[in-house]
C-alpha angles and dihedrals in degrees: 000000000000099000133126119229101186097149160034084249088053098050091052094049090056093039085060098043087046081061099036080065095045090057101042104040107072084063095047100053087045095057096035089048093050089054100051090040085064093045098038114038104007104047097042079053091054096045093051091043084063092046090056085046091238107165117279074241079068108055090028087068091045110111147153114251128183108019117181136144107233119222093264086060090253118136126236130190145136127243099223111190104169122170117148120193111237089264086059098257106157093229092174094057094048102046078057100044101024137230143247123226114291150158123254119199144179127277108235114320088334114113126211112242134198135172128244128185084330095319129129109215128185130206139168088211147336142177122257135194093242129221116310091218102253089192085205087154099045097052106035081060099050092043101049101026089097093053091047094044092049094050084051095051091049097049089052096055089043087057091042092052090046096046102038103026103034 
């Protein structure tokens, strides 16, 4: 800190513009750490979800939860992805976490239905191979959790600067 305090005057200015920062700050990580959240961390999840050709449902329902910047200035959020089949299958979390084989089948007298090499074809059940996890999630965020933690950090001390040291 670089600055001269020569005065009354001068210690009551910094001590406004100390509370001026208090005041102003718990708005301002939000907000910034929101941000960066989305750029960081979302969107690079986004990007590799398409990459593994997961539904648009998928990544629609991908979002960040929770948000909050803890006392010791470290963030904290969840990574909600949450798409459920109509029969209540959770297929975001198993594209994550990944699935053993298993059999799908159809709901009352309705039948499950798929097209084939333009074909429409009609079951009441069949087995499937199951999701290989993909941990897209896991590991985008603890990939890219650093990064976003370390953009969050300078532009607090650049607010800081602004607002304090002027």
């Amino acid at each position: 800190m670089s600055s001269n305090i020569s005065s009354k005057q001068d210690v009551m200015k910094l001590l406004f513009n100390v509370t001026r920062f208090e005041m102003q700050y718990p708005r301002f990580i939000e907000e910034s750490a929101r941000q960066i959240i989305d750029q960081e961390i979302l969107q690079p999840i986004k990007t590799a979800m398409r990459s593994f050709r997961y539904s648009e449902k998928i990544i629609d329902g991908t979002f960040i939860d929770n948000l909050f910047v803890n006392d010791n200035g470290f963030i904290q959020f969840d990574v909600v992805s949450d798409y459920k089949s109509e029969l209540g299958f959770d297929v975001a979390k198993a594209r994550e976490e990944g699935t053993k084989r298993h059999f799908i089948k159809a709901v009352g007298k309705a039948a499950l239905s798929w097209v084939t090499n333009n074909v429409r074809l009609f079951s009441k059940g069949h087995w499937v191979k199951g999701f290989t996890k993909s941990n897209i999630i896991k590991k985008t965020t603890e990939i890219r959790f650093p990064i976003a933690q370390e953009r969050i950090t300078q532009e607090s001390v650049i607010f800081f600067n602004r607002m304090v040291i002027q």
